[in-house]
C-alpha positions in Angstrom: 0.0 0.0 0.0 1.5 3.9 -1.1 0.0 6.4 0.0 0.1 9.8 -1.4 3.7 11.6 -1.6 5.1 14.1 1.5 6.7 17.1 -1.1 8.9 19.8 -0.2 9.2 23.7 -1.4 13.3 23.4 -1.3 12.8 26.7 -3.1 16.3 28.1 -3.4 17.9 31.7 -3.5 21.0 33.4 -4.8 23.8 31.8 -3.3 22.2 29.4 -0.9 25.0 26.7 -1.1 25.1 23.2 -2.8 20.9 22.7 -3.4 17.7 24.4 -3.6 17.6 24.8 0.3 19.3 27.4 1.7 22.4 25.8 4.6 20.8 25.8 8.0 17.3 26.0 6.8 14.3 23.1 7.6 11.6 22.1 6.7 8.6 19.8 7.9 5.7 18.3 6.7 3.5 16.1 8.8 1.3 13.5 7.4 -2.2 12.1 9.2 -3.9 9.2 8.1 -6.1 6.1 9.6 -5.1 2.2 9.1 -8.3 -0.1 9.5 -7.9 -4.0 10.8 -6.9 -5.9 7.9 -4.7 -3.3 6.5 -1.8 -4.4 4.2 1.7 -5.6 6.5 3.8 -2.8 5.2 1.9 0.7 3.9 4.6 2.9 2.5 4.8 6.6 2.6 6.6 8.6 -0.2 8.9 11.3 0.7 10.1 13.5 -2.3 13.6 14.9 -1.2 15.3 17.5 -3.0 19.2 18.1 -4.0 21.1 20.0 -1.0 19.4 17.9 2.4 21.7 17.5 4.8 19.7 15.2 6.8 16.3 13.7 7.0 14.7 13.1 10.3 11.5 11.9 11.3 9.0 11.6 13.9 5.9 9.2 14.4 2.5 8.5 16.9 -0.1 6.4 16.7 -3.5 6.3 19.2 -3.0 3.1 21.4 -7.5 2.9 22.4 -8.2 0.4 24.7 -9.2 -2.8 22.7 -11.0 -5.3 24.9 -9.6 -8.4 26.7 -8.5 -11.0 24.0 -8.3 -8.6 21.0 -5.5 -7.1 19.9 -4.4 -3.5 20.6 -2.7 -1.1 17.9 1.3 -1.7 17.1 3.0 0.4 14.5 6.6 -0.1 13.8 8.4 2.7 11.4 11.6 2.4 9.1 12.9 4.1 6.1 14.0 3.4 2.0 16.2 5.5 0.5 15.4 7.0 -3.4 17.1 3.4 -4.8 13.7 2.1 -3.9 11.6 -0.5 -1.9 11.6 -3.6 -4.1 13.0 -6.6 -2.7 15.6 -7.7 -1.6 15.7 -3.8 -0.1 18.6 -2.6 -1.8 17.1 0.8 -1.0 17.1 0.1 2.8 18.4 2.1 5.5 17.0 1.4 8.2 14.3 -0.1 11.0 13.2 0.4 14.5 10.7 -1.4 14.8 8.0 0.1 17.3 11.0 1.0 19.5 11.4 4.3 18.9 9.3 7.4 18.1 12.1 9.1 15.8 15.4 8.6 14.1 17.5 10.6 12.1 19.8 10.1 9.1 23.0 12.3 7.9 26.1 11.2 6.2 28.1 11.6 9.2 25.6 9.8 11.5 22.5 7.7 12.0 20.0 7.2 15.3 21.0 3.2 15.8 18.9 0.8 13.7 19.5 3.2 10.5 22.9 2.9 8.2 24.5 6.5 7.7 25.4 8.0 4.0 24.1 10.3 2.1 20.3 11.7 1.9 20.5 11.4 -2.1 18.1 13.5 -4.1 15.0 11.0 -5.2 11.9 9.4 -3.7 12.4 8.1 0.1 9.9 6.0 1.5 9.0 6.0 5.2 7.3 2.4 5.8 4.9 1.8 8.5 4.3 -1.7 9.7 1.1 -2.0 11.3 1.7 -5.0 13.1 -1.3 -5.1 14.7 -4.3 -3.1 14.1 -7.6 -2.6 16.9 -11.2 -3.0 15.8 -11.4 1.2 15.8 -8.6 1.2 13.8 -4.8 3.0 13.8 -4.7 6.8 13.5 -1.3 7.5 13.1 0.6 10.6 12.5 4.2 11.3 10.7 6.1 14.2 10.5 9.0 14.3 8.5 11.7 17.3 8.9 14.7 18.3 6.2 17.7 20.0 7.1 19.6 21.6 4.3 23.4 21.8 3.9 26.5 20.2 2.9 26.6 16.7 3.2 29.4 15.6 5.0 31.5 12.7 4.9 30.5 9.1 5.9 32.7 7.4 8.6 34.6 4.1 7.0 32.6 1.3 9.4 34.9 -0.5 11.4 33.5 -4.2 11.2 34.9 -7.4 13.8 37.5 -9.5 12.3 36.3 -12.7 12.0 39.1 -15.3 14.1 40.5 -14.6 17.6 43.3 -16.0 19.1 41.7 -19.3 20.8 42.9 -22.3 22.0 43.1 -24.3 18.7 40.8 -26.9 18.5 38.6 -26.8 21.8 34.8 -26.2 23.0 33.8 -22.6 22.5 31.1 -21.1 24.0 28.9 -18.3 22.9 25.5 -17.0 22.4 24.3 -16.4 18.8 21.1 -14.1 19.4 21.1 -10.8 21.3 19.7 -7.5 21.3 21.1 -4.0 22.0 20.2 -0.5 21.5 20.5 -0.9 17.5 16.8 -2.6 17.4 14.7 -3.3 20.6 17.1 -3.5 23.3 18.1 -1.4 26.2 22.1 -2.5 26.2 24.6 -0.5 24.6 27.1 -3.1 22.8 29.7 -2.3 24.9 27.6 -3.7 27.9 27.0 -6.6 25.4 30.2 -7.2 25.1 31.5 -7.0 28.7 28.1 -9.2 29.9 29.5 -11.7 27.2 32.9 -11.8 29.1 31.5 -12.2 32.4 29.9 -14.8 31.3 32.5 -16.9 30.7 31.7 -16.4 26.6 34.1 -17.1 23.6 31.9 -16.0 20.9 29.1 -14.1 20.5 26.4 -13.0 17.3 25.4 -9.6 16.5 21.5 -10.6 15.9 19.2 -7.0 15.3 15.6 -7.1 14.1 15.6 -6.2 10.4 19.0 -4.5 10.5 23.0 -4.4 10.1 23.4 -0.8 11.8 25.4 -2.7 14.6 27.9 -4.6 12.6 29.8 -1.5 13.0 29.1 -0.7 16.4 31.2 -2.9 18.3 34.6 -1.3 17.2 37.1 -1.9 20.8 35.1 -4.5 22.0 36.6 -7.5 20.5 39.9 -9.0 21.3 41.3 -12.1 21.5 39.1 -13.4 24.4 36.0 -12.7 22.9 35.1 -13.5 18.9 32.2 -11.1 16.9 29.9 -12.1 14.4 28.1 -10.3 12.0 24.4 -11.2 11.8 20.5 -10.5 11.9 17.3 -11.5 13.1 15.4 -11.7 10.1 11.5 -11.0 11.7 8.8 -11.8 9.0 5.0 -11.8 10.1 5.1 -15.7 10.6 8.0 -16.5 12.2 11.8 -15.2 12.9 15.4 -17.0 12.1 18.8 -16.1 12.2 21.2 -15.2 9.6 24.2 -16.3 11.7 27.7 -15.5 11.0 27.1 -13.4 7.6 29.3 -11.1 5.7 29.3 -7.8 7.7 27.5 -5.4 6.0 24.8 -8.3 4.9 21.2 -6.8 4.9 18.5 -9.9 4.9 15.3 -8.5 3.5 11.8 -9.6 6.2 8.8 -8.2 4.3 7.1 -11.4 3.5 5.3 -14.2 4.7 5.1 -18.1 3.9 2.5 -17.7 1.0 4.5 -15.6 -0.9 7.2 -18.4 -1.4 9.9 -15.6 -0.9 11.9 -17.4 1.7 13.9 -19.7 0.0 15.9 -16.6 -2.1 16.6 -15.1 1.1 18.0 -18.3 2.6 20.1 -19.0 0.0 21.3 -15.1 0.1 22.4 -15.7 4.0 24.1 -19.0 2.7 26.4 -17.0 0.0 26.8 -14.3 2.5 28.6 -17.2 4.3 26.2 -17.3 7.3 23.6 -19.8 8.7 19.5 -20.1 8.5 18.4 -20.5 12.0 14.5 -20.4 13.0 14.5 -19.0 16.0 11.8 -19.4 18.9 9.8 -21.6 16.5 7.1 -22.3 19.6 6.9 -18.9 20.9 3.2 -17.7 21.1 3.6 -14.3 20.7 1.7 -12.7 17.4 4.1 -13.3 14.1 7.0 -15.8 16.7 5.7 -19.0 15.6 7.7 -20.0 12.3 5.6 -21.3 9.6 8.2 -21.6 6.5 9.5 -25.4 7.2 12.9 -26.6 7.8 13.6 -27.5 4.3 15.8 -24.3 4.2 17.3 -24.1 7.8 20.6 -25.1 8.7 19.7 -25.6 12.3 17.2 -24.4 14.9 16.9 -22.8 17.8 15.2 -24.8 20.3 16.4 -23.3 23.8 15.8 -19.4 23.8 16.2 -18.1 27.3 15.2 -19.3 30.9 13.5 -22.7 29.8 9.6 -22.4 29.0 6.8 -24.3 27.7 7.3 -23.4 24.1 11.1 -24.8 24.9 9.5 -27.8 25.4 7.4 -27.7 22.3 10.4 -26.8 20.3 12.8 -30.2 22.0 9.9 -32.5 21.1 9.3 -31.1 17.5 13.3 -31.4 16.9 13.2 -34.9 18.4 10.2 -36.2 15.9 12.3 -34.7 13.2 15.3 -36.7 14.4 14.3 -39.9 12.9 12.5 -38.4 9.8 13.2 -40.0 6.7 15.9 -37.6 5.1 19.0 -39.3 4.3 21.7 -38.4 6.5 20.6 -34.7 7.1 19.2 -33.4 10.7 19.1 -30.4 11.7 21.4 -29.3 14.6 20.2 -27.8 17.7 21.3 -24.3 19.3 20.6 -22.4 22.6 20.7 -18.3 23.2 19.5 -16.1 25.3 17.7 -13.6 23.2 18.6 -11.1 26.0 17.3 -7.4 25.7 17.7 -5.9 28.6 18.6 -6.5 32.7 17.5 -8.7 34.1 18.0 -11.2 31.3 21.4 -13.3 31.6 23.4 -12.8 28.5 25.1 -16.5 27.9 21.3 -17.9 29.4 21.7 -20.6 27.3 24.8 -20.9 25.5 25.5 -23.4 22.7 29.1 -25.0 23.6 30.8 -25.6 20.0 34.0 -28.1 19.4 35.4 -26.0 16.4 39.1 -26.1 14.9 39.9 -22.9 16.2 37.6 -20.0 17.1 37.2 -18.1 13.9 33.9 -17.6 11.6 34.5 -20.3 9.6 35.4 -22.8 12.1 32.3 -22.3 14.1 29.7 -22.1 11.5 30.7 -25.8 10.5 30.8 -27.0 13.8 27.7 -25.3 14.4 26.2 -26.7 11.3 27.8 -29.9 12.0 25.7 -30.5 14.9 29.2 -30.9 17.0 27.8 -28.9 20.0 25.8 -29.0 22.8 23.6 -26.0 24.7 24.2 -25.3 28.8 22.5 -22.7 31.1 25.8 -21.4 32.2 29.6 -21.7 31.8 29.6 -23.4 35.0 27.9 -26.4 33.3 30.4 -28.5 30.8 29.3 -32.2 29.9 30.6 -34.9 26.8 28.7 -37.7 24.8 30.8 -40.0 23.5 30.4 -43.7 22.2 32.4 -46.4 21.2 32.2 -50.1 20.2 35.5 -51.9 21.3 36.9 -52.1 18.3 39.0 -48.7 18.2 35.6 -46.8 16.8 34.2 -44.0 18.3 32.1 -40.8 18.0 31.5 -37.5 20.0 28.7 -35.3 19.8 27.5 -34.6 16.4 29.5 -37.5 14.8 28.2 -40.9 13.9 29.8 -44.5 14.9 29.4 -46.7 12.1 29.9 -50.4 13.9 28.5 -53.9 13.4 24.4 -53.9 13.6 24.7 -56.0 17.1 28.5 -55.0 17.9 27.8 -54.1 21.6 28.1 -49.9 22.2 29.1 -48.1 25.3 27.3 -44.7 25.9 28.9 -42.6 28.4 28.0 -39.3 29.8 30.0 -37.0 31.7 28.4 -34.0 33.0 30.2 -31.6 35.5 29.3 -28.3 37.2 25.3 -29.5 37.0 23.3 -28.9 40.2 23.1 -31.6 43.1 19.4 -32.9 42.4 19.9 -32.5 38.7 18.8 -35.8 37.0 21.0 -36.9 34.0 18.9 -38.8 31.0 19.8 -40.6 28.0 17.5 -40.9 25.3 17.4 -42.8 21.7 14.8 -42.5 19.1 12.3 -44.4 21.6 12.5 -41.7 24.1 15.0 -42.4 27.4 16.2 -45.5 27.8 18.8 -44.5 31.2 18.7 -42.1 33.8 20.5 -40.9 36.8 22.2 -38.7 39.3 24.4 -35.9 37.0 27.9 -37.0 37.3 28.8 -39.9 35.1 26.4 -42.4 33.2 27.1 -45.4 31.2 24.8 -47.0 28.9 25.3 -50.6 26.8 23.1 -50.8 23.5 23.7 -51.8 19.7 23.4 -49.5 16.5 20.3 -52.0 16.2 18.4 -50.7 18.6 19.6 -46.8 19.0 19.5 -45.0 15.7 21.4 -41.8 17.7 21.3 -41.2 21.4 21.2 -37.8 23.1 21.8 -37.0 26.4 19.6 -34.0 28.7 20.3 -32.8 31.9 17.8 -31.4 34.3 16.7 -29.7 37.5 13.7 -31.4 39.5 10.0 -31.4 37.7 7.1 -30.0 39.4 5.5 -32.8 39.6 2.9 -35.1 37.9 5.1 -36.5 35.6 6.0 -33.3 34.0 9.7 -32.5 33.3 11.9 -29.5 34.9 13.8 -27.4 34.0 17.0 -27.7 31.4 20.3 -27.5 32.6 22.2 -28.8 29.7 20.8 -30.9 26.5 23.2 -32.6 23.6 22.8 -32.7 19.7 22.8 -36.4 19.2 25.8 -39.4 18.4 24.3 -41.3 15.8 25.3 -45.2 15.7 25.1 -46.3 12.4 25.2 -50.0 11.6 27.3 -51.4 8.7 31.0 -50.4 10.0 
């Protein structure tokens, strides 16, 4: 949906610099308008800017009436296309705040976070409105959008992470691939990020913003060889989120479509050459557009463990679990843990996906994380291995599969160290848990005949009833594989 274009005198004098506005000089015009229930996702407002802006800047509001128990309430989120356009894949795009902020601003020099600096070129700009949700009364919304005239400027070179650290070889890493700062809908600044990373005993963290790169170049003096990073995005589409993990910095991942309109497989493949990962994140949530929709056919992992353990946690680890044993030839898709944190009181590094990689670079730890050779823990304090072998000098870790004689007997063993006291310590195959016992160290004895993989979860007490507690550390599986 366009609505009709926001135009600007710019009417210039003798000797008023570079453009038709005079240097110094603003303008503003401020648009009104009314969104009913049902209105189209993304309703795009056309903004003719002149030669000679300096900066464009704009201002938004919306009437938030009360809608009724069980109905949903207004939500508008705002960004802005530049004059190369709005056609996917957004090569026009520069920037998106969700409904996190009222205003933002855009000069060469500088950009409110969530929006890319550079030059306000002369051209058509659009200002897109997301009504995310619309109340039965309706949205009344109001934009106002303000030029500044003047010279340019120059844009700052960005200053983007390097993509290896030092490490320790080939070892576990640790690190939490989804979190939020100030450059979407977070409250921490990255370098709080950053040092909540460290105290958390961290090797490697991802840069994950919703619908936006504006903090690839934000974390300039906060890497170093303890701590490793990435570039990414959460990619946040109407019916459902993932992760574009580990991308090229500087990668922009288009969101403005939904299953039907088939779109998502050219965007998955455009994270893949970008060098990154597809990862749906909080399939299960319930929230309105959090529940993913677009099949697994494209992901290159999921993420089943998304802060303190929930009930859609749960959904999401017996969903992955069916799809375990699902005809596919040798592909399965890996499981990862993050935190997701926004904001205090939420524990960076709650959970963490613990990675054996080569050595602790971008490349390393997007095949080990693609690999399945990991495992997710609530804490640093918590550090377990899976391994089986048959006797005969054959073995596999986590991740890895033991080919061995269909009835060559197995041995399972779990180590798990750092768990509580009274956390419980379970194997499970694909027909559900076949051992249990006190966290510390658990042997099993089967046959590739009988266990197509076997997994191992960690937990704290259930409430009862049968029902399961809480996570404390779960495994991607070993699978045993007969025929060796």
């Amino acid at each position: 949906m366009t609505l009709a274009p926001v135009r600007f005198a710019g009417a210039a004098g003798p000797g008023d610099g570079p453009g038709p506005g005079p240097t110094g000089r603003e303008e503003t015009r401020t648009v009104r308008g009314e969104l009913p229930t049902g209105a189209a996702d993304y309703v795009y407002l056309p903004v003719e800017v002149p030669r000679g802006v300096r900066e464009i800047a704009v201002t938004y509001g919306y009437d938030k009436p009360a809608a009724g128990p069980g109905v949903p309430g207004n939500a508008l989120d705002i960004g802005i296309f530049d004059e190369r356009g709005t056609r996917l894949p957004g090569r026009g795009f520069r920037g998106w705040s969700g409904g996190f902020r009222t205003a933002f601003s855009i000069s060469a020099e500088r950009a409110t976070p969530g929006y890319l600096p550079g030059p306000v070129g002369a051209g058509t700009w659009h200002v897109v409105l997301g009504p995310y949700t619309v109340a039965p009364q309706g949205l009344a919304y109001e934009v106002s959008v303000t030029l500044r005239y003047g010279p340019a400027g120059r844009t700052p070179r960005p200053a983007y992470p390097p993509e290896r650290a030092a490490g320790r070889g080939r070892a576990w890493y640790r690190g939490d691939a989804h979190l939020h700062t100030v450059h979407s809908d977070g409250q921490r600044t990255p370098a709080e990020v950053a040092a909540a990373a460290r105290a958390a005993g961290l090797d490697f963290i991802v840069s994950t913003e919703h619908n936006t790169t504006s903090a690839h170049a934000a974390w300039d003096g906060l890497w170093g060889d303890d701590l490793l990073i990435l570039c990414g995005e959460e990619v946040t589409t109407r019916n459902g989120h993932y992760l574009a993990l580990g991308t090229d910095p500087g990668t922009f991942v288009d969101w403005r479509y939904r299953a039907r309109d088939d779109a998502f497989p050219a965007f998955a493949r455009r994270v893949r050459r970008a060098g990154g990962l597809v990862v749906p994140a909080h399939p299960h949530c319930p929230f309105v557009g959090c529940q993913w929709k677009f099949g697994y056919a494209e992901a290159d992992a999921v993420e089943l463990w998304n802060g303190p353990w929930t009930a859609d946690d749960e959904l999401a680890l017996a969903a992955w679990d069916n799809r375990l044993t699902a005809p596919d030839g040798d592909r399965w898709l890996p499981a990862v843990g993050s935190s997701d944190a926004h904001r205090e009181p939420q524990a960076v590094g709650l959970p963490q996906t613990v990675v054996l990689a080569d050595d602790l670079s971008r490349p390393a730890l997007l095949a080990a994380l693609r690999a399945g050779r990991s495992y997710l823990a609530e804490s640093a304090a918590v550090s377990l291995s899976l391994t089986a072998a048959d006797g005969h000098g054959r073995h596999a870790g986590i991740g890895e599969r033991l080919r061995t004689g269909a009835r060559t007997p197995v041995t399972v063993r779990l180590e798990v160290t750092g768990a509580p006291a009274d956390a419980t310590a379970r194997l499970l195959t694909d027909q559900g848990e076949l051992r249990s016992g006190p966290a510390g160290v658990l042997e099993w004895r089967t046959t590739a005949s009988l266990a197509t993989f076997v997994r191992a979860e960690v937990r704290r007490p259930g409430p009862g009833g049968g029902l399961p507690g809480p996570m404390v550390a779960l495994t991607n599986p070993v699978w045993l594989t007969s025929g060796g």
